[in-house]
MARBATI-876301 format. One line per field, with one value per atom (N, C-alpha, C): x, y, z; residue in one letter; residue number from 0. Coordinates in steps of 0.1 Angstrom, whole numbers, padded with zeros to 4 digits. Example, Ala and Ser with C-alpha at 12.3 -4.5 7.8 and 13.67 -1.06 7.14 Angstrom:
<sites>
px	c(0132,0123,0132,0128,0137,0129)
py	c(-0057,-0045,-0033,-0022,-0011,0000)
pz	c(0078,0078,0078,0071,0071,0079)
type	c(a,a,a,s,s,s)
seq	c(0,0,0,1,1,1)
</sites>
This chain:
<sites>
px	c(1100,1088,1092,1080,1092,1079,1079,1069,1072,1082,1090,1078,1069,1059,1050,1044,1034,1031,1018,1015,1014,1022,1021,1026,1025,1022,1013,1016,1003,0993,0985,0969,0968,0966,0967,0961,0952,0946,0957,0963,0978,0987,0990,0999,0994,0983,0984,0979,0974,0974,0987,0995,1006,1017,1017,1025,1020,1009,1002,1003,1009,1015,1014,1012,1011,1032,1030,1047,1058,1062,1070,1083,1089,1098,1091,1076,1066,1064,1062,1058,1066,1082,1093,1098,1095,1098,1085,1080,1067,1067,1070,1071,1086,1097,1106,1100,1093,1091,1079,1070,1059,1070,1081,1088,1092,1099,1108,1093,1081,1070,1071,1067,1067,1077,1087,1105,1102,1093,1095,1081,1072,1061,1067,1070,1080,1090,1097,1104,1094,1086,1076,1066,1063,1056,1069,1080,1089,1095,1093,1094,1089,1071,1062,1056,1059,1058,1040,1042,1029,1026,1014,1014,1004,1007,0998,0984,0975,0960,0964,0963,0958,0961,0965,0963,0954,0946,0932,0933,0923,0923,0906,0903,0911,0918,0917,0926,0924,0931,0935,0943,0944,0955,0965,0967,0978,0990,0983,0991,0990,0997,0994,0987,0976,0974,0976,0981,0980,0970,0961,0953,0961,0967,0973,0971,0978,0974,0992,0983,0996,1001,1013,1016,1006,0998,0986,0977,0976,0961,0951,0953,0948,0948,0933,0935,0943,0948,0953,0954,0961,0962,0975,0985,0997,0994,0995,0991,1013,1011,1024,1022,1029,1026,1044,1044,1058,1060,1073,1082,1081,1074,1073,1064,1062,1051,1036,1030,1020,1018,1030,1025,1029,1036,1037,1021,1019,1005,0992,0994,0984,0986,0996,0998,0997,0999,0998,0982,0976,0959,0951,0956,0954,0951,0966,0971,0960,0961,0953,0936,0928,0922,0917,0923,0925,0917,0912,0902,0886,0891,0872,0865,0860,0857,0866,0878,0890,0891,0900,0908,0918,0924,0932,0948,0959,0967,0976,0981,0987,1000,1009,1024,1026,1037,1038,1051,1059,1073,1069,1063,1062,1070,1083,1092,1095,1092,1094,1085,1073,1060,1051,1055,1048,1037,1026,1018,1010,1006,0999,0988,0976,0963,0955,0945,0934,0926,0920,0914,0904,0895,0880,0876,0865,0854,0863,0870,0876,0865,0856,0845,0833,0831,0817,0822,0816,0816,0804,0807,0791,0784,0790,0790,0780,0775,0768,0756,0753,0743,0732,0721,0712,0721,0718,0723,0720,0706,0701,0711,0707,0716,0730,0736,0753,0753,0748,0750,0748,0741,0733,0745,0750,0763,0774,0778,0784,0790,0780,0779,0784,0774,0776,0793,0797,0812,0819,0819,0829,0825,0814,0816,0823,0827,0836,0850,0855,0869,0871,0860,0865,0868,0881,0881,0891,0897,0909,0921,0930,0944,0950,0956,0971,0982,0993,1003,1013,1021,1032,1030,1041,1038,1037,1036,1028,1021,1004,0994,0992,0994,0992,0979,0978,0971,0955,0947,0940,0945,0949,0955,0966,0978,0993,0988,0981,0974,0970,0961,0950,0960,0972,0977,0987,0992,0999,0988,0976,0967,0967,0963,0959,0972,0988,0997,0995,0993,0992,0981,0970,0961,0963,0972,0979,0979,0996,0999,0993,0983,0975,0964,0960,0951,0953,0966,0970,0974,0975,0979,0964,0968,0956,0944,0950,0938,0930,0933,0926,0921,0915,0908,0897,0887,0872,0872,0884,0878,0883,0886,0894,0881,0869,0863,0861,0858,0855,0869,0878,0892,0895,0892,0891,0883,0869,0863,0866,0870,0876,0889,0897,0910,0904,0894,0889,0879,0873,0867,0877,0893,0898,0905,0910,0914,0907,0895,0885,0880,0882,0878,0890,0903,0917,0919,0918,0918,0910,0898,0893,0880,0869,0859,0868,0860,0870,0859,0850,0842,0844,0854,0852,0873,0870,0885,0886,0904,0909,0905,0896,0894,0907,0905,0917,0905,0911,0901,0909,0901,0905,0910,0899,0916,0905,0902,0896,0889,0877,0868,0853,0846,0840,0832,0825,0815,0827,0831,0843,0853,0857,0867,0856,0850,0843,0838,0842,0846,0836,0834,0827,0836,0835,0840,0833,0837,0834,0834,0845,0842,0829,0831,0821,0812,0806,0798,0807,0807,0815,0829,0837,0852,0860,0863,0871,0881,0888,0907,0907,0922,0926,0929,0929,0928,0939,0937,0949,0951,0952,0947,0954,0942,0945,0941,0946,0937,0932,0913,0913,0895,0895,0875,0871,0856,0853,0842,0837,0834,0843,0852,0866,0865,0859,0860,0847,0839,0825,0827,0833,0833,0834,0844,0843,0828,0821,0805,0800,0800,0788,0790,0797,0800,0803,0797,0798,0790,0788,0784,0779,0788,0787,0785,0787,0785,0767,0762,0749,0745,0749,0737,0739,0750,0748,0736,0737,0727,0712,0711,0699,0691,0677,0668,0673,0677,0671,0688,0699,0708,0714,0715,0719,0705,0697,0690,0697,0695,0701,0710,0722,0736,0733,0729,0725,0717,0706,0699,0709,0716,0728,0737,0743,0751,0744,0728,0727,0721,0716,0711,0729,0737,0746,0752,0755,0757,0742,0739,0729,0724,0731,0730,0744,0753,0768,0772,0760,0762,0775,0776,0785,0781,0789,0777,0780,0763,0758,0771,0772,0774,0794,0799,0814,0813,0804,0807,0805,0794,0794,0807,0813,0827,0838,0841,0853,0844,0836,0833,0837,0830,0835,0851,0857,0874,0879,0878,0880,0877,0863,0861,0868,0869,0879,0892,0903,0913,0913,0907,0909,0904,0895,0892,0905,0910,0918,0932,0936,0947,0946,0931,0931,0933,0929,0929,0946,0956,0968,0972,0969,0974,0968,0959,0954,0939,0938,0923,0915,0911,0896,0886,0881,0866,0864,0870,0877,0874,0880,0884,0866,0863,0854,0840,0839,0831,0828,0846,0843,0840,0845,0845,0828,0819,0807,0800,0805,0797,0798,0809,0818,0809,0805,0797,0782,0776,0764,0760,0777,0774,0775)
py	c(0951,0959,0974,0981,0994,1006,1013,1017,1030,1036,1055,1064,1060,1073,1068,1058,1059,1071,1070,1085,1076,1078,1070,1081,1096,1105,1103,1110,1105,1115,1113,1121,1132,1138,1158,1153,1146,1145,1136,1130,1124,1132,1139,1150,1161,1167,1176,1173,1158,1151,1150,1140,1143,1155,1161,1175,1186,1187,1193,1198,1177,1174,1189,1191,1205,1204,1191,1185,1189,1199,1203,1192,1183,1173,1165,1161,1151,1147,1167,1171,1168,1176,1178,1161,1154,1136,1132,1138,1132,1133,1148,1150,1149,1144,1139,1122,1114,1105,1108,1120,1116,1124,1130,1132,1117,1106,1097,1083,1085,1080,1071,1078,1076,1065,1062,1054,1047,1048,1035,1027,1033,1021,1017,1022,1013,1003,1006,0994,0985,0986,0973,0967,0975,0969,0958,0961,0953,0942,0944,0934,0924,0929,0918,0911,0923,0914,0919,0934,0938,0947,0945,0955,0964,0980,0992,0997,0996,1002,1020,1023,1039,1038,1048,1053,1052,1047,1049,1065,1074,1086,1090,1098,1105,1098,1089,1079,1081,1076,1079,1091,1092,1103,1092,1082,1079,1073,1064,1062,1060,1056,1054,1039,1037,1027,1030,1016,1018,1002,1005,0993,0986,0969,0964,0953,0948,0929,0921,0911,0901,0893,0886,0884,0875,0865,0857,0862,0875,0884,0890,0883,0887,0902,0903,0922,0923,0928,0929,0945,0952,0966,0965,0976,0975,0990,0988,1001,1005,1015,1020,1032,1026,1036,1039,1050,1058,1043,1041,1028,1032,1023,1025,1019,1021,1014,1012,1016,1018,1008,1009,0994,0981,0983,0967,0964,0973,0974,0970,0976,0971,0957,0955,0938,0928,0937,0926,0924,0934,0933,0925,0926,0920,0909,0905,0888,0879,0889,0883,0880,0890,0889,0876,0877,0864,0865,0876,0881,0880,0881,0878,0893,0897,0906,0922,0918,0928,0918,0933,0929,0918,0906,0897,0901,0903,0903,0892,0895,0886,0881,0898,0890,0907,0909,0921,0922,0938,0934,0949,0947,0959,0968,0960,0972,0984,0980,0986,0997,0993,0997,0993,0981,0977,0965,0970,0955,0953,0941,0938,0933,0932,0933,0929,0920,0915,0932,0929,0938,0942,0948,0951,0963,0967,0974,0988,0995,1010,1020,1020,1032,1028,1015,1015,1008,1016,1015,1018,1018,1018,1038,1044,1056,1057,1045,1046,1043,1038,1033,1044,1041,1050,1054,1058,1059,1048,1047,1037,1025,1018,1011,1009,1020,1022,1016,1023,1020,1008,1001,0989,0976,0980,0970,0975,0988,0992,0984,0982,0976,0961,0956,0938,0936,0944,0943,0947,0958,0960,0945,0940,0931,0920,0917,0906,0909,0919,0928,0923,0923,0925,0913,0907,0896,0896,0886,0885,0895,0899,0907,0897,0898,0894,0893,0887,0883,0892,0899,0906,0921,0930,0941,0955,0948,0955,0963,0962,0970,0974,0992,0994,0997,1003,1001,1015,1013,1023,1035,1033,1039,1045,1042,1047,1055,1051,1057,1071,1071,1084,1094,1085,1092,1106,1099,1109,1119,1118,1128,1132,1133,1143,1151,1148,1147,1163,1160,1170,1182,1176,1187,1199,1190,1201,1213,1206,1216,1229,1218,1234,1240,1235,1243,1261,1261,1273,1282,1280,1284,1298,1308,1317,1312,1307,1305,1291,1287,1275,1282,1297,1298,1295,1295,1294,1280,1272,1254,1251,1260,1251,1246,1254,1242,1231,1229,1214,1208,1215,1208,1202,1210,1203,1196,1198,1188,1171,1171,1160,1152,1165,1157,1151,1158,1149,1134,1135,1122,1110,1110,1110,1101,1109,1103,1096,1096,1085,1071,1075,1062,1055,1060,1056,1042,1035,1027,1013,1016,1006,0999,0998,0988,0975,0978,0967,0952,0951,0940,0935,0941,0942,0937,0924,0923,0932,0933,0943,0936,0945,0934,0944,0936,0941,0950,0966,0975,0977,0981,0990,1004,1007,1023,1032,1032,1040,1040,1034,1029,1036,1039,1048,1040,1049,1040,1041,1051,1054,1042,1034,1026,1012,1010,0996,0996,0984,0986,0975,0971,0959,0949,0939,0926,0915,0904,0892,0881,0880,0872,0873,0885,0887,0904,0905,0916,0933,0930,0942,0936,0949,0942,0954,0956,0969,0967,0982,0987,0993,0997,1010,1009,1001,0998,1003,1018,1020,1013,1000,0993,0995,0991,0992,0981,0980,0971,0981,0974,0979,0980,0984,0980,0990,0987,0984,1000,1005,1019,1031,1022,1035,1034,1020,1016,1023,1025,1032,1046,1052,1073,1078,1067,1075,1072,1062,1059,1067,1072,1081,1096,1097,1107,1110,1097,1092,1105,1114,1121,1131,1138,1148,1161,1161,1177,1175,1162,1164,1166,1160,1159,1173,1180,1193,1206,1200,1206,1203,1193,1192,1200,1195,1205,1195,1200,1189,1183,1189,1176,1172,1177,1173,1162,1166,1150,1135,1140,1134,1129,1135,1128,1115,1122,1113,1103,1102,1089,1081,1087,1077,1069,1076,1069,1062,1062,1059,1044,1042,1032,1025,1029,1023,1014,1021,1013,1004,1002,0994,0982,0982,0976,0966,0977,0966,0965,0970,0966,0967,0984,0989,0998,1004,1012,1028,1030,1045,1055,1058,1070,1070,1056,1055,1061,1052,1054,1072,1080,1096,1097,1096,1099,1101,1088,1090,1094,1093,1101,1117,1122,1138,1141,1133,1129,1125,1118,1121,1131,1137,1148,1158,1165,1172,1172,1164,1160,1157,1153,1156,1170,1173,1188,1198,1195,1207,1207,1192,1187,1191,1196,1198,1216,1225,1238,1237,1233,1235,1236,1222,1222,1231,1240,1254,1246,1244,1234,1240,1250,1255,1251,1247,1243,1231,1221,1205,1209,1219,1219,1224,1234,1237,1227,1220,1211,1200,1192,1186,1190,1205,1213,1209,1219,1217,1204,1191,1182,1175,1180,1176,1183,1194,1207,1200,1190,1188,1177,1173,1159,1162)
pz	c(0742,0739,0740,0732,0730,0733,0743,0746,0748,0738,0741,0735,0726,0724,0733,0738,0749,0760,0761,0772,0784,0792,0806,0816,0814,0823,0834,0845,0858,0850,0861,0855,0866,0860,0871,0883,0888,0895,0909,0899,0911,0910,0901,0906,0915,0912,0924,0938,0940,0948,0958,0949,0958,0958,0947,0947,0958,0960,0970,0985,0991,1007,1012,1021,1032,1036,1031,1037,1028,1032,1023,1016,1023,1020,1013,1020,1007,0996,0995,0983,0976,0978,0967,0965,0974,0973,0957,0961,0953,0943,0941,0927,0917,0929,0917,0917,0926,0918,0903,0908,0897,0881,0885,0872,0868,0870,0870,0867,0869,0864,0857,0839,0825,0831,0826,0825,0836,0848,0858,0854,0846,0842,0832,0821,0810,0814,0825,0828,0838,0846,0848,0838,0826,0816,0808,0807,0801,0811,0822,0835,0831,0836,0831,0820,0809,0797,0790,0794,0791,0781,0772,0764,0771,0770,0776,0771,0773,0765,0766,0784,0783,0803,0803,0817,0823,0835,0837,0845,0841,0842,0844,0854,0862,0871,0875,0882,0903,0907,0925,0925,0941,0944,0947,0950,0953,0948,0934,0925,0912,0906,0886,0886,0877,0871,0856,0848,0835,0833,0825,0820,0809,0809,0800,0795,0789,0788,0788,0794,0797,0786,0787,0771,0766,0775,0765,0765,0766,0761,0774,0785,0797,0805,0802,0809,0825,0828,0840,0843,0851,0858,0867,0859,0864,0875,0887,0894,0903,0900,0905,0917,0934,0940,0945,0953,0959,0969,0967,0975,0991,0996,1007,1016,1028,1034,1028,1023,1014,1004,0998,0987,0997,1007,1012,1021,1025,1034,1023,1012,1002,1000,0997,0989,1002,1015,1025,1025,1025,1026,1016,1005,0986,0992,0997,0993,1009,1018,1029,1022,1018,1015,0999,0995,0989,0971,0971,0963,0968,0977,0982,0991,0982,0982,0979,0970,0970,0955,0944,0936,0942,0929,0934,0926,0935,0932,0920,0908,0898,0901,0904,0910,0916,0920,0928,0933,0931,0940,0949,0960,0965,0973,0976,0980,0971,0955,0945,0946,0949,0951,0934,0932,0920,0920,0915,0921,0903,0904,0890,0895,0890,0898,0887,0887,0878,0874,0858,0856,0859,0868,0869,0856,0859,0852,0856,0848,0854,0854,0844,0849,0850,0854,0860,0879,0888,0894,0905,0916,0924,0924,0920,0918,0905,0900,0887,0888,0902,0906,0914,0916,0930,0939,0946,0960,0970,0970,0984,0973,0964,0959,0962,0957,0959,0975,0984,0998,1003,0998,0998,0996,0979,0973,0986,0989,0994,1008,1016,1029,1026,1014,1016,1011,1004,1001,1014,1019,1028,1040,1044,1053,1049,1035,1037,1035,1033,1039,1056,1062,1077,1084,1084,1087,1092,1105,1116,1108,1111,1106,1101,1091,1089,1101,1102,1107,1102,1110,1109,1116,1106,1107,1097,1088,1072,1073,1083,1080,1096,1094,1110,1115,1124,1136,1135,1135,1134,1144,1159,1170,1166,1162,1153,1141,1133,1122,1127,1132,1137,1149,1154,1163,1153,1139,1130,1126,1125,1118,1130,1142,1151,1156,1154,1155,1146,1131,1124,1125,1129,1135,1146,1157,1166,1161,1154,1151,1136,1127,1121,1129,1138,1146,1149,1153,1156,1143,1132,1123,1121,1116,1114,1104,1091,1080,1091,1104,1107,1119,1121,1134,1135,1122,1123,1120,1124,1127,1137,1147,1156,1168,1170,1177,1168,1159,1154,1152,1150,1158,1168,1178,1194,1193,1189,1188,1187,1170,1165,1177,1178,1190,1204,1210,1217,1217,1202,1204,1197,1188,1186,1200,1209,1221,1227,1228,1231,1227,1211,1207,1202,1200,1194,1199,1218,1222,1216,1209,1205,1216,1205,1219,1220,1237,1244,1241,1233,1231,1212,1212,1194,1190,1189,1183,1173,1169,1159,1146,1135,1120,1108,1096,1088,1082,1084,1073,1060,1052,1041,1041,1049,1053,1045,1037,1025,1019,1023,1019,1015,1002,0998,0988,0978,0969,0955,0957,0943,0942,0958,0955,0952,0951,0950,0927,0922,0905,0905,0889,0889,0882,0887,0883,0877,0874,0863,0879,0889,0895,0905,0911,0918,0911,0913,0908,0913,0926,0930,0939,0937,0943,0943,0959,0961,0958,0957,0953,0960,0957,0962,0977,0985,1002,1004,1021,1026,1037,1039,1047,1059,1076,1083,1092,1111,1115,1125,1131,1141,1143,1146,1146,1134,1131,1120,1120,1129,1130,1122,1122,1114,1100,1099,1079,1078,1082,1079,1075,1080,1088,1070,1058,1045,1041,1039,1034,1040,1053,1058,1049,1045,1041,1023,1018,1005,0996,0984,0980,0988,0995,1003,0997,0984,0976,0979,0971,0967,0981,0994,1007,1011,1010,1014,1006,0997,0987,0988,1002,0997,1014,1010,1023,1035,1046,1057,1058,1054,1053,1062,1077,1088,1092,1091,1094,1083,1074,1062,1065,1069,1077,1085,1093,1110,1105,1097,1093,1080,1078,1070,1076,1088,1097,1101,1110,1119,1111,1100,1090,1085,1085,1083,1093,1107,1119,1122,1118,1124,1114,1100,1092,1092,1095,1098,1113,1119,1137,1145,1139,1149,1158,1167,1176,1167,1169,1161,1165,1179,1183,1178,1181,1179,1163,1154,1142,1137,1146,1145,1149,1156,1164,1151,1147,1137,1124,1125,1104,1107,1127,1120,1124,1132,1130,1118,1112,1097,1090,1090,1080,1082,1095,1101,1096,1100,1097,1083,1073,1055,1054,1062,1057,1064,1070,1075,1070,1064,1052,1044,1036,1025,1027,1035,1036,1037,1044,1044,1035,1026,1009,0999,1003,0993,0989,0988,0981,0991,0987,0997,0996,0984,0982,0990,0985,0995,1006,1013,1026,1031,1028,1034,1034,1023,1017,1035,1034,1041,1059,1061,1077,1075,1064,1064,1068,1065,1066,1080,1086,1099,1106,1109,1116,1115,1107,1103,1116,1118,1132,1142)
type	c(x,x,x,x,x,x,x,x,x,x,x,x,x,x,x,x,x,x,x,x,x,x,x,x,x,x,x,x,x,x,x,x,x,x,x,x,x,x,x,x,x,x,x,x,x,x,x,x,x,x,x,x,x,x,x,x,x,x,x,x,x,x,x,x,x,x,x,x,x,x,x,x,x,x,x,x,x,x,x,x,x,x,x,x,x,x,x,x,x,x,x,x,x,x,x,x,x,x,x,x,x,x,x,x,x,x,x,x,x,x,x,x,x,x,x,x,x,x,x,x,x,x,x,x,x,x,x,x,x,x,x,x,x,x,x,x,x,x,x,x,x,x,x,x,x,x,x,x,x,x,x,x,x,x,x,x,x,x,x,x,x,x,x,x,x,x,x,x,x,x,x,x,x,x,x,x,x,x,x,x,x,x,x,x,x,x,x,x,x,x,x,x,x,x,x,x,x,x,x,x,x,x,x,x,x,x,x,x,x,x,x,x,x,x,x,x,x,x,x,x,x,x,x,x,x,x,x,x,x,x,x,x,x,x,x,x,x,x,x,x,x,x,x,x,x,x,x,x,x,x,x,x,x,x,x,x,x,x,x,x,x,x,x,x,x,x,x,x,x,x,x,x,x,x,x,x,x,x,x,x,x,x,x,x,x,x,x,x,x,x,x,x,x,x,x,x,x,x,x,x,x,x,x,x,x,x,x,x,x,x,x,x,x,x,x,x,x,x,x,x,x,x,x,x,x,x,x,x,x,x,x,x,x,x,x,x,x,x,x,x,x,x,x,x,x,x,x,x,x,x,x,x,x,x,x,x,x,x,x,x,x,x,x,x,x,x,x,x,x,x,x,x,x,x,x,x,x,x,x,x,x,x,x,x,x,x,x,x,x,x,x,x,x,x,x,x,x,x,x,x,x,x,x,x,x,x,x,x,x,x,x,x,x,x,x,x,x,x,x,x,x,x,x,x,x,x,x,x,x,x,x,x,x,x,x,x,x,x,x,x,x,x,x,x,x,x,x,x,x,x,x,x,x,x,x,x,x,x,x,x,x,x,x,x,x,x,x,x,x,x,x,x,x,x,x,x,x,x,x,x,x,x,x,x,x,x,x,x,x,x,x,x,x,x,x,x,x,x,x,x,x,x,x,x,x,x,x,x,x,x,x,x,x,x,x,x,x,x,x,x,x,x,x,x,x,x,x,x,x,x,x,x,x,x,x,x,x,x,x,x,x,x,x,x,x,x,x,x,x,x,x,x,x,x,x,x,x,x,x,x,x,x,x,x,x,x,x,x,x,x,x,x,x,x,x,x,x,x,x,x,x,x,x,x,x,x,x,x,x,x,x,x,x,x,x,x,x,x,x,x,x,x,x,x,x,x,x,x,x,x,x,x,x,x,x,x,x,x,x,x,x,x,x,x,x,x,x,x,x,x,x,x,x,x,x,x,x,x,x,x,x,x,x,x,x,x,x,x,x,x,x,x,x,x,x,x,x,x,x,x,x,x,x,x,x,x,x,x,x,x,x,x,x,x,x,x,x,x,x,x,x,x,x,x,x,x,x,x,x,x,x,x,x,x,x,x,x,x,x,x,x,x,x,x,x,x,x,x,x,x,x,x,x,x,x,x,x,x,x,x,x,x,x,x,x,x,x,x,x,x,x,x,x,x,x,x,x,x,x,x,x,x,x,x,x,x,x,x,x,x,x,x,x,x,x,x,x,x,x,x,x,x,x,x,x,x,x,x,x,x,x,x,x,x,x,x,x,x,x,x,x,x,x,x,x,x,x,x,x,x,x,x,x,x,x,x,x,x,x,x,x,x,x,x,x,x,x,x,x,x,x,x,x,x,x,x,x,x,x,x,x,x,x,x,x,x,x,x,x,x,x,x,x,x,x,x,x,x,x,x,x,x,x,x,x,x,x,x,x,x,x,x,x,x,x,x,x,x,x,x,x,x,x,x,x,x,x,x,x,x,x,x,x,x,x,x,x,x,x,x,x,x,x,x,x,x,x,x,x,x,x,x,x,x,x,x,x,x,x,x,x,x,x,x,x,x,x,x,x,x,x,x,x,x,x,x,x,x,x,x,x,x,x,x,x,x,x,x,x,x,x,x,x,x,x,x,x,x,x)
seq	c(0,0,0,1,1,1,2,2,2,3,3,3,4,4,4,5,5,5,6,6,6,7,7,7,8,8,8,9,9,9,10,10,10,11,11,11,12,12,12,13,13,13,14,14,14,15,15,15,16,16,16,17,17,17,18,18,18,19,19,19,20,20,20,21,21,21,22,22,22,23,23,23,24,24,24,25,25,25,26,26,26,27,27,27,28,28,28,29,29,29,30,30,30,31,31,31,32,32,32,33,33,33,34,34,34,35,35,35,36,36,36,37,37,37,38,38,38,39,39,39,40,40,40,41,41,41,42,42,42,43,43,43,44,44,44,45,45,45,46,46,46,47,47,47,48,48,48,49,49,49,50,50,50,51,51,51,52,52,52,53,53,53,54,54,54,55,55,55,56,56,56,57,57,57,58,58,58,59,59,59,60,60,60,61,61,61,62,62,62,63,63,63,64,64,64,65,65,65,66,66,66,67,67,67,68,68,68,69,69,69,70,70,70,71,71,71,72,72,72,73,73,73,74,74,74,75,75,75,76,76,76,77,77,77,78,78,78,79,79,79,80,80,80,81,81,81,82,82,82,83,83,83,84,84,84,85,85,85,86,86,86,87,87,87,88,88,88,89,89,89,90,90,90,91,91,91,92,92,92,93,93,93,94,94,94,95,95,95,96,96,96,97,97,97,98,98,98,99,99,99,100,100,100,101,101,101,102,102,102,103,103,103,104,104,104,105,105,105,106,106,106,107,107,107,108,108,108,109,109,109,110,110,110,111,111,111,112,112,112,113,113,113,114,114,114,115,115,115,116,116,116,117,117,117,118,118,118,119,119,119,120,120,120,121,121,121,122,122,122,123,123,123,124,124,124,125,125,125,126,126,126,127,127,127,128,128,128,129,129,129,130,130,130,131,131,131,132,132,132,133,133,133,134,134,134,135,135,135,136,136,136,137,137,137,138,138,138,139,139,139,140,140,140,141,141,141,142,142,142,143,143,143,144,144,144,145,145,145,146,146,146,147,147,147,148,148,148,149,149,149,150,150,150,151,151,151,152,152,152,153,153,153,154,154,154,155,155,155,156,156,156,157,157,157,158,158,158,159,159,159,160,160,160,161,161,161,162,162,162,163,163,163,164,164,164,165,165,165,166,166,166,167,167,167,168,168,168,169,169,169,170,170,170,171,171,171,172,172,172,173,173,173,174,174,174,175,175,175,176,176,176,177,177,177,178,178,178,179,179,179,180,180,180,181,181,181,182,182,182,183,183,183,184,184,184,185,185,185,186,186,186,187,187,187,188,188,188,189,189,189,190,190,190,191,191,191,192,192,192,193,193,193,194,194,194,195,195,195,196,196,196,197,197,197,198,198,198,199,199,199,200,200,200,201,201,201,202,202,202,203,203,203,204,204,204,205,205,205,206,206,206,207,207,207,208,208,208,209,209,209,210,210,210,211,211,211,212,212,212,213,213,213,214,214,214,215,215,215,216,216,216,217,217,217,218,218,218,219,219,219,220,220,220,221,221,221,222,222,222,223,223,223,224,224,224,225,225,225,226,226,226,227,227,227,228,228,228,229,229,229,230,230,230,231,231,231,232,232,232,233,233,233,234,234,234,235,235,235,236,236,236,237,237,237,238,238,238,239,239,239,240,240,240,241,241,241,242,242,242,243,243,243,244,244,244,245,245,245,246,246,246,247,247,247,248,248,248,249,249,249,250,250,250,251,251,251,252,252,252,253,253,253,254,254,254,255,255,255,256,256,256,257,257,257,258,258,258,259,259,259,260,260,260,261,261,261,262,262,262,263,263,263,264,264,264,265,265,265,266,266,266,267,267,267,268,268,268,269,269,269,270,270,270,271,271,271,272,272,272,273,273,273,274,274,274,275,275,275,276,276,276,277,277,277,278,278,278,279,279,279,280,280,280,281,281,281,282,282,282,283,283,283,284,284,284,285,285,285,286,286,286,287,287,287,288,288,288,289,289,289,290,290,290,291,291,291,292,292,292,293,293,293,294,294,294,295,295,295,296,296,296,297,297,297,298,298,298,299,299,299,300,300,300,301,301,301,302,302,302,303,303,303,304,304,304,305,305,305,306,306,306,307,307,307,308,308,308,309,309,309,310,310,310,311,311,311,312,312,312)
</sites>
């Protein structure tokens, strides 16, 4: 198969995603893989034996999808991420999950960081829907994601996880462009250390990591069916903190939106019966921590967007 004029460039949005890293070694890692791209999807489309439609664009920050078909005509989705823990952690959560309630994996060599993946709906997604809606599909999907862990050590720990972000907060806290966040820095680091341990009444479940209305597509088997998972284990207050925070341009824009927050969380934990106040805890620990990632890596608007919504809890 001969696929040298094909456009299998990443999509700006993954390059300056991961070109971006605050990490200087990251970055410059990143972007010799996203040069070396193009020539490594051509050789997995001639792996597997696929013909290419189109990039899906605007796409993730984290890796390439190209939309294709398999040699007996079957739509599938060759997604390509950076070799490394990441794609094994995905394919371990995929294949646990079994497709039930998650895209199902086809075949996959993830040390490569190559996975082939059933095709869903690329631009209709829960983002197309209402809101009370969106939230609504939103919830009944993530609860069948949450289910005992996998076996091994593929997908880490919400506590290991959250210990490298605060790890990195430290140290931008002191930085000057980070003085007018450092109480809601402190902030975040101390509820952070508090809840990192986990309720002691709540076994560890497998999350998704990443979870939002943008990662949930529509499907043929089931109506909705999440991607994209950075998957993690650990209680389930943590898989919540990105939904509470789902269309945060619009709720800032509107009258009233700190009530607005707090009745979103507090209708979300009480719908997936986690405790209200844990689940306030890590949404503004997250927001914090992507908002203060995003100020290191120059992206001001980002950054302030999410400090704003953090300050609202």
């Amino acid at each position: 198969m001969g696929h040298a004029n094909d456009r299998l460039e990443p999509p700006e949005r993954l390059v300056h995603a991961l070109g971006s890293d605050p990490d200087p070694a990251r970055a410059e890692a990143a972007r010799r893989w996203l040069a070396g791209l193009p020539a490594t999807a051509r050789e997995w489309l001639d792996r597997w034996e696929l013909t290419p439609e189109r990039v899906q664009a605007p796409g993730g920050r984290t890796g390439l999808v190209v939309l294709a078909h398999r040699a007996g005509g079957t739509p599938a989705a060759l997604k390509l991420l950076p070799p490394g823990g990441a794609a094994a952690a995905e394919h371990a959560a995929l294949e646990h999950w079994g497709g039930l309630g998650a895209v199902r994996v086809l075949t996959a060599a993830p040390e490569a960081g190559a996975l082939l993946l059933e095709r869903l709906s690329p631009d209709v997604g829960l983002r197309s829907l209402a809101e009370a809606k969106a939230q609504l599909e939103a919830s009944a999907t993530l609860q069948r994601l949450w289910v005992a862990p996998p076996g091994g050590t593929a997908v880490p720990s919400v506590a290991d996880h959250t210990a490298g972000l605060a790890g990195a907060l430290r140290t931008w806290r002191d930085e000057p462009w980070a003085a007018d966040a450092r109480p809601l820095v402190d902030e975040a680091l101390d509820l952070r250390d508090a809840l990192a341990p986990g309720p002691a009444d709540e076994p560890p479940s497998l999350l998704h990591g990443a979870y939002h209305q943008g990662k949930v597509l529509a499907g043929e088997r089931l109506p909705w069916l999440a991607v994209g998972p950075r998957p993690l284990t650990g209680e389930r207050a943590y898989d919540l903190a990105r939904l509470v925070r789902d269309r945060a341009d619009t709720l800032l824009a509107s009258p009233g939106a700190a009530a607005i927050a707090r009745r979103r969380a507090a209708r979300l934990a009480d719908t997936l019966e986690v405790d209200a106040e844990r689940l306030r805890g890590w949404t503004l620990f997250r927001a914090v921590a992507d908002g203060v990632r995003e100020r290191a890596a120059g992206n001001g608007k980002a950054a302030e967007l999410l400090l704003e919504f953090a300050a609202l809890l």
